[in-house]
N, C-alpha and C positions, 0 to 999 in steps of 0.2 A: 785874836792873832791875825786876822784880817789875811786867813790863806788863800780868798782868790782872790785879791791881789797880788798874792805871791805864785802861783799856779798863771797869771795870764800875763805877770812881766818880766820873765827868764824865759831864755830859749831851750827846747830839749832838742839834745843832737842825739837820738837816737838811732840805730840803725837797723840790725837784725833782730834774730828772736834770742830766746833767752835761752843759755845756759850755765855761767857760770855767777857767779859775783852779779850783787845789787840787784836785787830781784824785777822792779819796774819802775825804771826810772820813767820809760817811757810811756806806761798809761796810765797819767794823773787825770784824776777825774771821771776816769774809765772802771772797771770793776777792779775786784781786791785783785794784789800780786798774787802772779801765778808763778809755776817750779821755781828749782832756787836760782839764784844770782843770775847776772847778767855776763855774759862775756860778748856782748855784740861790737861794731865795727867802731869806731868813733867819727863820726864826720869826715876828719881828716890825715887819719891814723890810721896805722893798720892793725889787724885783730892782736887783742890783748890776752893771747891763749897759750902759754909754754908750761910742760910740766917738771918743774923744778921743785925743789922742797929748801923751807927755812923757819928759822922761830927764834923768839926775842921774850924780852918782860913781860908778866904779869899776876893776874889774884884764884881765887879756888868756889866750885858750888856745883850742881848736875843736873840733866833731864834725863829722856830716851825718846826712840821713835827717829830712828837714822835712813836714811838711804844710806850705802854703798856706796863708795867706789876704791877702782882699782886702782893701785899704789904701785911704786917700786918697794913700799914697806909691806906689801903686802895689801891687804881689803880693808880701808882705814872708812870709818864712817862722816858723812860731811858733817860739815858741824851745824846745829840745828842753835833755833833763833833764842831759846831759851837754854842754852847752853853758854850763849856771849855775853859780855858785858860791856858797852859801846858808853866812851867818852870824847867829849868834843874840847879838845885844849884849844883856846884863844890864844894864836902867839903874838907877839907886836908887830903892830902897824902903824906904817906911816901915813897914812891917808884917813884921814875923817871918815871916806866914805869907802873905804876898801877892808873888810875884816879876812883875815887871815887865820884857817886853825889847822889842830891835825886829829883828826880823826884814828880813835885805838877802839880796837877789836880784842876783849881778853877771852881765853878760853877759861870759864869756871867751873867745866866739867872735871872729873877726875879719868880724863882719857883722853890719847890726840885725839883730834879729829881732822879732817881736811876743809881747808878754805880754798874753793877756786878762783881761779885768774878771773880778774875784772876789776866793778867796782861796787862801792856803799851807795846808796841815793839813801837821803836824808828826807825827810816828809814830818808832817804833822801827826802826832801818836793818837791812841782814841780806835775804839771800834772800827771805826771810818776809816781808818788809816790810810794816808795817799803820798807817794814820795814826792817831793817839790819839782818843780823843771830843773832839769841842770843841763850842762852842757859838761860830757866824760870825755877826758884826754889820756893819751899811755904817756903818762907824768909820774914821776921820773921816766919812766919806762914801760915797758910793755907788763901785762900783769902776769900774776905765775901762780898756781895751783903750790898752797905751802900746806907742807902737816905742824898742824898747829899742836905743840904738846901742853898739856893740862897747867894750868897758870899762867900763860904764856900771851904773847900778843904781836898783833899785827899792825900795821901804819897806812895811813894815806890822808895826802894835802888835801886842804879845799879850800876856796874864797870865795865871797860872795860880797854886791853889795850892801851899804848898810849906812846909816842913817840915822837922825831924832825921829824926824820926821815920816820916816816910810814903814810905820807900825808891824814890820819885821817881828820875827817870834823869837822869844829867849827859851821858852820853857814849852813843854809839852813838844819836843820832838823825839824821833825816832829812827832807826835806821830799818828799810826795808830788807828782810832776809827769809827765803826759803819756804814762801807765802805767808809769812807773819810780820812780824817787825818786832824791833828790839830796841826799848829804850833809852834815850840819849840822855846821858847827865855830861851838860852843858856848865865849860867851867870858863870861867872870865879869867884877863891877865890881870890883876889883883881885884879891883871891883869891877872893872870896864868889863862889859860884857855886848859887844855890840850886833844887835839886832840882825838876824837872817832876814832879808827886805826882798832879792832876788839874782841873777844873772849868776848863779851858783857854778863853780866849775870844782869838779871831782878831779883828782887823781886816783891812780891806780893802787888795790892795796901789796904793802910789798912787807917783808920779813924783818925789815931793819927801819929808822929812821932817817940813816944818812938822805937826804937830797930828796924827800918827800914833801915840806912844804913851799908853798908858792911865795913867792916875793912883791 
């Protein structure tokens, strides 16, 4: 999958430390992610941190071993990395070299749980596990703390470039979550499925699909 090449030609705009959403975007090549997700600054954004609650589509399955936290619904537990089911929709593009998807977060536990404000970092799966470079935007918006209830699902854009040529990975990813990772089944716009290569830009995840992915 040729991932350093993919780890030293995308830029990471990271910022602060971690605590919500996307566990490490920002230490690839560094040691395994550390607490869960990322809610840090974006480059040129302001912090992706409001606690609002929503929930949308999805499938059914469970673990245990939660952290806490506090809710207006009351002490709802976060949602842990084997509780999700992360898929990567290819939408259409008009660029050869520009892929466009949307990234879905399903809960397949049998219980809400909460997803904090931020975002996914996407990485190479495997013991090893490392999130790729990317560069996080509050795309659409800023991010927001949802109680995600049992089947249920969550959105967020991402593009990145891609290529014949720039030996990009299809298969064997995965989404950083919660010091573990959770992995990615990777679905092409009918066969076309084009290579993750690098210059990766995350959106924020959000409770609905409206105006989540990028253009």
């Amino acid at each position: 999958m040729k991932l350093k090449r993919l780890r030293s030609a995308a830029v990471i705009a990271c910022g602060g430390g971690l605590v919500a959403l996307s566990v490490t975007g920002c230490n690839v090549g560094g040691d395994k992610p550390k607490p869960p997700f990322d809610a840090e600054q974006p480059s040129s954004s302001p912090t992706a941190s409001s606690s609002s609650t929503g929930h949308s589509g999805g499938n059914a399955g469970g673990t245990a071993g939660h952290a806490t936290t506090a809710s207006n619904r009351g002490t709802t537990p976060t949602c842990m990395a084997a509780e999700l089911r992360a898929d990567l929709q290819v939408q259409n593009s008009n660029s050869e070299e520009k892929g466009i998807g949307m990234l879905i977060l399903t809960n397949r536990s049998n219980h809400q749980c909460l997803i904090p404000a931020g975002w996914a970092p996407i990485g190479a799966g495997g013991p090893d596990y490392r999130p790729l470079p990317a560069t996080r935007l509050n795309y659409p918006g800023r991010g927001r703390t949802i109680a995600l209830r049992a089947g249920n699902s969550v959105f967020a854009g991402m593009k990145w470039h891609t290529g014949p040529d720039c030996g990009g990975a299809t298969s064997g990813l995965g989404v950083a979550w919660n010091s573990s990772w959770i992995p990615l089944t990777y679905s092409g716009d009918g066969d076309h499925k084009p290579p993750i290569c690098d210059s990766i830009v995350l959106g924020t995840i959000q409770p609905i699909t409206d105006g989540v992915n990028f253009t």
